[in-house]
C-alpha positions as CSV (number, residue, x, y, z in Angstrom):
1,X,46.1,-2.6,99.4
2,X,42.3,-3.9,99.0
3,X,40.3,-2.4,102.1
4,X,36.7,-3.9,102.3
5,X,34.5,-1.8,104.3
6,X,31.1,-2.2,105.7
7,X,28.8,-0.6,108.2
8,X,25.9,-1.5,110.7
9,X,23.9,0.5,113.0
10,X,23.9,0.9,116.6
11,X,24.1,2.3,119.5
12,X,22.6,5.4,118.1
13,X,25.4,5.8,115.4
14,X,27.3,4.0,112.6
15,X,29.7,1.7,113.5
16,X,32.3,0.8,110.0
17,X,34.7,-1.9,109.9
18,X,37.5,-2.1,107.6
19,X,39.1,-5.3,106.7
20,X,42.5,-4.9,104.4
21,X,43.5,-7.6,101.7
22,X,41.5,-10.2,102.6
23,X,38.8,-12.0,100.1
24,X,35.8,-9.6,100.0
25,X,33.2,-13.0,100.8
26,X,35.1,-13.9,103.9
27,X,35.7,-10.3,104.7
28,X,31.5,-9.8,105.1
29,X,31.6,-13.1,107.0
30,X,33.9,-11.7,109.6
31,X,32.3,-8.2,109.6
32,X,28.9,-9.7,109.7
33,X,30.2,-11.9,113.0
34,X,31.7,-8.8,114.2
35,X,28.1,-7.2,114.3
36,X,26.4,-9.8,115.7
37,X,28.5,-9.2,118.6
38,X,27.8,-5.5,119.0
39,X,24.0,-6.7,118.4
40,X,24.3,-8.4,121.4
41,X,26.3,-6.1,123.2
42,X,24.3,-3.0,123.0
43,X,21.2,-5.8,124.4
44,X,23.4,-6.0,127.9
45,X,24.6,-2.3,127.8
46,X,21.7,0.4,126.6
47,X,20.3,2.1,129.4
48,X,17.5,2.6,126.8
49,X,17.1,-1.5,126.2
50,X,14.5,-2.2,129.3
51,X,15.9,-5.8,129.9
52,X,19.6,-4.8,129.5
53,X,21.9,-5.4,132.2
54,X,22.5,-1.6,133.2
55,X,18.6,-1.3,132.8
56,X,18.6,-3.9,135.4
57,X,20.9,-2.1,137.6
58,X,19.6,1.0,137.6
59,X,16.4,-0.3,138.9
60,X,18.0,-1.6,141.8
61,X,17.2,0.0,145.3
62,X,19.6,1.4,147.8
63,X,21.7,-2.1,149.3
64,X,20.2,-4.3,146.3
65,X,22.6,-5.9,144.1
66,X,21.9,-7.8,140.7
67,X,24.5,-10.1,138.9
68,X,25.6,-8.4,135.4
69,X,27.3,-10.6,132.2
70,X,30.9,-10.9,131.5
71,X,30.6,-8.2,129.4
72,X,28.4,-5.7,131.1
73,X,30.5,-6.1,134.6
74,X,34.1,-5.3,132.5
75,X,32.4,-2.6,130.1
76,X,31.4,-1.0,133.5
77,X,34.5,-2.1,135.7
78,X,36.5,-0.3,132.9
79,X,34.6,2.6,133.2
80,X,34.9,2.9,137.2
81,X,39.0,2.9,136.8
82,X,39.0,5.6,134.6
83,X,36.4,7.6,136.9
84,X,39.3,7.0,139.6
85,X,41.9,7.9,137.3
86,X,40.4,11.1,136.4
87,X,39.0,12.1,139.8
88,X,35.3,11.8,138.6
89,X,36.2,13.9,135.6
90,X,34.6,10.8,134.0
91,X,31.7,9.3,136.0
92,X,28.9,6.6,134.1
93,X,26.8,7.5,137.6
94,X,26.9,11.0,137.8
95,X,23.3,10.9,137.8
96,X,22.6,9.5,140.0
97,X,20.2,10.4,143.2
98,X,23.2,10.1,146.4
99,X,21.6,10.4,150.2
100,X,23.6,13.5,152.0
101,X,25.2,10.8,153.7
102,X,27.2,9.4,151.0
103,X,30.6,11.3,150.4
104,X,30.8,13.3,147.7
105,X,34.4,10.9,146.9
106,X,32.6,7.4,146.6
107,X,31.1,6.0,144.1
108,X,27.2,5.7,143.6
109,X,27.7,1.5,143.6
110,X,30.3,-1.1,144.3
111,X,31.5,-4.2,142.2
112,X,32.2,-7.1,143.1
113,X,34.5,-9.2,140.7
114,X,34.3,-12.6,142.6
115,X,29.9,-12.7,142.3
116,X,30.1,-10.1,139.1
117,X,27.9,-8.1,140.5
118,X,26.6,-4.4,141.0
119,X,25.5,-3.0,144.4
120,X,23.7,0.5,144.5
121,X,24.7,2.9,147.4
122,X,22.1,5.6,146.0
123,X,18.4,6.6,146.4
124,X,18.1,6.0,142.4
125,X,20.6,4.4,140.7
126,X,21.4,6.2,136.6
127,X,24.5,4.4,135.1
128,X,25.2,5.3,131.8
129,X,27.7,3.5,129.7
130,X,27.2,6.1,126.5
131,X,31.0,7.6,126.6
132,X,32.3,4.3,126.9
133,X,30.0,1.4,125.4
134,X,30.9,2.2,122.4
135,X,34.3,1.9,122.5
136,X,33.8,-1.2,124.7
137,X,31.7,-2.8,121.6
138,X,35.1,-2.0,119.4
139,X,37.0,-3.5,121.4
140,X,34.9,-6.6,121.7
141,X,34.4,-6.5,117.5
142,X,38.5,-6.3,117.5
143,X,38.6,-9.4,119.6
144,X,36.3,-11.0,117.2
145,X,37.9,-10.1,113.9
146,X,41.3,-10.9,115.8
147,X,39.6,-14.5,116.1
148,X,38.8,-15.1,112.4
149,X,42.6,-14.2,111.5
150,X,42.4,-10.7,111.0
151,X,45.5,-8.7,111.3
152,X,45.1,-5.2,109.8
153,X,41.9,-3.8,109.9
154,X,40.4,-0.4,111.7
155,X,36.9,0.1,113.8
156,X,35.3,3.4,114.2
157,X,31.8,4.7,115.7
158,X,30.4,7.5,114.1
159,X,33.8,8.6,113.3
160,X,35.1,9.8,116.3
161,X,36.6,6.7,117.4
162,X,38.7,4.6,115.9
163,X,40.6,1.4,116.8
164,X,43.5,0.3,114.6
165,X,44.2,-3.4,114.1
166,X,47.7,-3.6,112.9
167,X,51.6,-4.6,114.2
168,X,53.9,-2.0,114.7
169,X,56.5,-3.7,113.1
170,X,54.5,-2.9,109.6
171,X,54.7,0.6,109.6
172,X,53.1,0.3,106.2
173,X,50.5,-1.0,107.3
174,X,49.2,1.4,109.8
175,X,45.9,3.0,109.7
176,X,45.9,6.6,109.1
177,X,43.7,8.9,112.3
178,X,43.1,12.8,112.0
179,X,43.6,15.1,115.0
180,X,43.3,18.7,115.2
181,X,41.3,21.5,114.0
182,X,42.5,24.1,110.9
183,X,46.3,24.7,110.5
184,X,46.2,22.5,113.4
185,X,45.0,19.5,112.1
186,X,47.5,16.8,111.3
187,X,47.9,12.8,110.7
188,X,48.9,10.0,112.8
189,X,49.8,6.1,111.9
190,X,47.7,4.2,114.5
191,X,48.9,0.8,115.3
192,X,47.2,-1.4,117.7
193,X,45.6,1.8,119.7
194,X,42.6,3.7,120.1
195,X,41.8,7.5,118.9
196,X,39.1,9.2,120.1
197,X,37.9,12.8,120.3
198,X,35.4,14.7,122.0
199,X,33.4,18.4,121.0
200,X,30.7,20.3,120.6
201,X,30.5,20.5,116.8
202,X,28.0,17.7,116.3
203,X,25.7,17.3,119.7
204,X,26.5,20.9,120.5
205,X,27.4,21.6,124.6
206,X,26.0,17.6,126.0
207,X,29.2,16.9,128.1
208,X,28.3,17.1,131.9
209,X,31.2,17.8,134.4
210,X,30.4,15.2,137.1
211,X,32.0,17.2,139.4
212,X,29.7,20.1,139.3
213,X,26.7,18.7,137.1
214,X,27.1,21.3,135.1
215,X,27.8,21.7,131.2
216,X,31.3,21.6,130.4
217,X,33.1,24.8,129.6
218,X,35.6,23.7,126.8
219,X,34.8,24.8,123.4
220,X,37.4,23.2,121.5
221,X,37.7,19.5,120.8
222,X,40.2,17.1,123.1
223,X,41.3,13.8,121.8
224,X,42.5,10.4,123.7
225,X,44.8,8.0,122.7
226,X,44.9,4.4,124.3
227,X,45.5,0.7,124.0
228,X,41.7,0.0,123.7
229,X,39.0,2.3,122.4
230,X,36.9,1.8,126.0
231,X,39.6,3.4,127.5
232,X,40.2,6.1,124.8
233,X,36.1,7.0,124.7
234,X,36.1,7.7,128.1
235,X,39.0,9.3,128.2
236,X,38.5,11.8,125.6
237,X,35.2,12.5,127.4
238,X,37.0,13.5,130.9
239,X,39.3,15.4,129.1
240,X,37.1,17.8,127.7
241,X,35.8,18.4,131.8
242,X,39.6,18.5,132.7
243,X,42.3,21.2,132.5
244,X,45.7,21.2,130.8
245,X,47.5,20.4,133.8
246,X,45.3,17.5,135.1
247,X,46.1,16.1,131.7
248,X,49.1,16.4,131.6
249,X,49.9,14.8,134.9
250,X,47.6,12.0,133.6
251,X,49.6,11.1,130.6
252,X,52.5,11.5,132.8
253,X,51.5,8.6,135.0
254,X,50.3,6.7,132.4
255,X,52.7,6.4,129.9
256,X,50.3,4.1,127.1
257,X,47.8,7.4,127.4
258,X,48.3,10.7,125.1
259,X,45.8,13.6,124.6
260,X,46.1,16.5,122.5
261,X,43.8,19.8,122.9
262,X,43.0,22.3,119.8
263,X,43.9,25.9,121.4
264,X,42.2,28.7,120.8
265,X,44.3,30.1,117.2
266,X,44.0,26.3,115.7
267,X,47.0,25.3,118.0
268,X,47.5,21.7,118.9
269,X,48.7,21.2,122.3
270,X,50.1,17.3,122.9
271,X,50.7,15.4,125.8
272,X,51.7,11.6,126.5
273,X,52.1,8.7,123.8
274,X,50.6,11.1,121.1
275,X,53.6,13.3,120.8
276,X,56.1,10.6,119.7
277,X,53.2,9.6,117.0
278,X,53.0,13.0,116.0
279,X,56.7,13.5,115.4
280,X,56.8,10.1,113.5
281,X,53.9,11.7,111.3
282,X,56.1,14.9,110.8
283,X,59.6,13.7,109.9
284,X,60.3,12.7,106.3
């Protein structure tokens, strides 16, 4: 199988796509479309990007409310369901400034999917779309190569997150994702999902628990599986705040999500939709 591969900078990391037997020329024509549309994205979604849409927002004053594009309002709308998933374990507004009078529970703004806007209910609004903009722009890039015919291809951002374009009635054709640290380190097929892993080898100790605003304790590296790579990014980024058991229960009421969590002795601990894909990887 021919795989073409290119890469582009972004977002403060690489971002590869890999396009399988397809014509190389075309292949750079879709790849090149498919970074035009992460150029754009990370324009609405950088909190660094003064006119971006979340730059916007977190300008707003307390009551204010700013329309956001199509993309900005879902990347963030995403991100808000997962922060209720995992009881703020996952929060794009941690940071910001709340007045005592706000409960701890609620959420430092409100969307409104009818006007697509954002309202601030905080002193200083500080959204930050980092854990999960990036697999946002995958997913986005997916739905573009997806467009030009593409059928089998993968996505990653600087490695740690990868999106798999390919049927799983190919097995074949799967894309290969590593997981795991030292003996514990094994292989999955990833069909039409998400992998993505969070740790401290790279940035060093960077997550904040939201719930304490404090550094994360977790030393060893979490990974999240889902059906888009928004979804997995953030994921992977709460699971490193939460504990086994919070997990767990997750992956238990969500049966599309798995998560696996390297254990002090290189164990691999599995929850959710990862285990059958791990047993799949194992059997002859």
């Amino acid at each position: 199988m021919t795989v073409h591969r290119f890469q582009h900078e972004a977002m403060v990391t690489y971002f590869e796509v890999a396009i399988a037997e397809e014509d190389y020329n075309y292949a750079k024509q879709v790849a090149t479309a498919a970074f035009r549309q992460l150029e754009r994205l990370e324009s609405e979604l950088s909190r660094f990007i003064e006119s971006s849409d979340i730059s916007r927002a977190n300008r707003l004053p307390r009551g204010a409310s700013t329309l956001l594009s199509e993309d900005a309002f879902d990347c963030l709308l995403i991100a808000a369901d997962i922060s209720i998933a995992t009881q703020r374990a996952f929060d794009p507004g941690f940071a910001s400034k709340r007045p005592p009078e706000l409960a701890a529970d609620l959420p430092p703004f409100t969307l409104d999917p009818a006007t697509h806007t954002v309202t601030s209910h905080v002193d200083r609004l500080r959204l930050d779309l980092g854990a999960v903009g990036k697999g946002f722009a995958l997913d986005r890039m997916a739905a573009t190569l997806r467009e030009w015919g593409i059928s089998n291809a993968c996505l990653n951002s600087g490695g740690s997150s990868l999106l798999a374009i390919s049927p799983p009635e190919s097995p074949e054709s799967g894309w290969s994702a590593g997981l795991g640290e030292g003996r514990g380190y094994r292989e999955i097929n990833l069909h039409d999902a998400s992998l993505s892993g969070s740790g401290t080898a790279v940035k060093g100790a960077h997550v904040i628990n939201p719930r304490s605003g404090e550094t994360a304790l977790r030393t060893t590296r979490v990974w999240a599986l889902a059906p888009g790579a928004a979804q997995a990014d953030a994921l992977s980024t709460a699971f490193f705040v939460m504990n086994e058991a919070e997990i767990a229960a997750l992956c238990t009421a969500h049966p599309s999500i798995g998560a696996a969590l390297a254990a002090p002795g290189e164990e691999l601990i599995v929850h959710g939709a990862l285990r059958p894909l791990l047993e799949a990887a194992a059997s002859p």
